[in-house]
N, C-alpha and C positions, 0 to 999 in steps of 0.2 A: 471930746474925743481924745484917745493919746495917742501919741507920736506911731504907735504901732500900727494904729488902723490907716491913720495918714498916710502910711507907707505901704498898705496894699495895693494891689494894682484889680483894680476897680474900671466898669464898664463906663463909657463917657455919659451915660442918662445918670448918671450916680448922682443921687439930692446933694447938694454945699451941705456940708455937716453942720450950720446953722442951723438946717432946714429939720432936723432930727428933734432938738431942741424943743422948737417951735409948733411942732407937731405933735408932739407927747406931749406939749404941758398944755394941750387943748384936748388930746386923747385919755387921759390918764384922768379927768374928772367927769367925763363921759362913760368912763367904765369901772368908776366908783361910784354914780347915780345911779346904774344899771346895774350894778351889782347891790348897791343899799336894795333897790326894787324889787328885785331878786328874790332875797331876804327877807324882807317885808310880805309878797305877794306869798311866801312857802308860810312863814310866819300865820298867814292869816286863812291860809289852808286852801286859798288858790288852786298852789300848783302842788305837785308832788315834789318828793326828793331829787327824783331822776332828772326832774326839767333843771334843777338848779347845779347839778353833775359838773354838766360842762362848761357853765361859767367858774364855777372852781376852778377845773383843771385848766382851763382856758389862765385861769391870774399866777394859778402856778408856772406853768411854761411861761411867761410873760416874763414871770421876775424871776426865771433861770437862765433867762436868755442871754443877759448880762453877763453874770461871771462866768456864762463857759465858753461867751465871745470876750467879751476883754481881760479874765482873767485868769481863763483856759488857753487862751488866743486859739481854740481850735473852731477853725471855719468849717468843717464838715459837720460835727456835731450841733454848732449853731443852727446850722442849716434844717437838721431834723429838729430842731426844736423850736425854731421859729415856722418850720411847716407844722408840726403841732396846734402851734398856735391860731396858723391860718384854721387845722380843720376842726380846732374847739368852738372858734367861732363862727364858722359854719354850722357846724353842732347845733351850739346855742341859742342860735337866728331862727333857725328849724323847731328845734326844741320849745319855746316861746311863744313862737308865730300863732297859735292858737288860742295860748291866753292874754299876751300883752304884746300886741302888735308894733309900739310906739317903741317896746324895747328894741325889735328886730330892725327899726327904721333909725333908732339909734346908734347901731352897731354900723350902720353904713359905711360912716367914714373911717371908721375901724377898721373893717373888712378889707376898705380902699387902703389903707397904709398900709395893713400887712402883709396884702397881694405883692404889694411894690418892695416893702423887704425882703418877703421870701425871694422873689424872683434876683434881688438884691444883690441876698446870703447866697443863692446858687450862683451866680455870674461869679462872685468874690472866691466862693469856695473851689469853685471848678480852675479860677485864672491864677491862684496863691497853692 
């Protein structure tokens, strides 16, 4: 994290910025499994185009969420973008749920971190 976010003024439930760390490099090959499966399951004629949509858009917002929080430093826009995030992977739990259920059971603790962001980014953007 740099010096800038250190310097936000942040609600007291706010994770030890370790905790960021340590949570993505367990989330980020959880939703490169799911996403390899994804692929694989459209690949083999499973699922349609549509079901695989929102894991797409779901990785794109994921990996813009960075540089337009730390190198936009603009926390509103964060904010719509990591609620993005939350509602692709709602999306895509939904979206799934009928042909591969293990994936929607996978996204769980996904789901669960980026509840806890969004609400995060809102406290951060609202208090800064």
């Amino acid at each position: 994290m740099n010096e800038w976010y250190q310097n936000l003024n942040k609600p007291s439930w706010a994770p030890q910025e370790s905790v960021f760390g340590a949570v993505w490099s367990i989330l980020y090959p959880i939703i490169f499994v799911v996403n390899a499966y994804v692929v694989y399951l459209l690949a083999q004629g499973k699922i349609g185009l549509i079901i695989a949509v929102p894991f797409w858009l779901n990785l794109f917002f994921n990996l813009l969420f960075t540089p337009v929080q730390f190198g936009l430093k603009n926390n509103a826009l964060a904010f719509v973008v990591i609620l993005l995030v939350l509602i692709t992977i709602v999306w895509a739990m939904i979206a799934i749920w009928p042909y591969a259920k293990i994936v929607t059971f996978a996204f769980v603790p996904y789901f669960i971190w980026v509840s806890i962001a969004t609400a995060l980014q809102l406290s951060i953007a609202l208090k800064n």
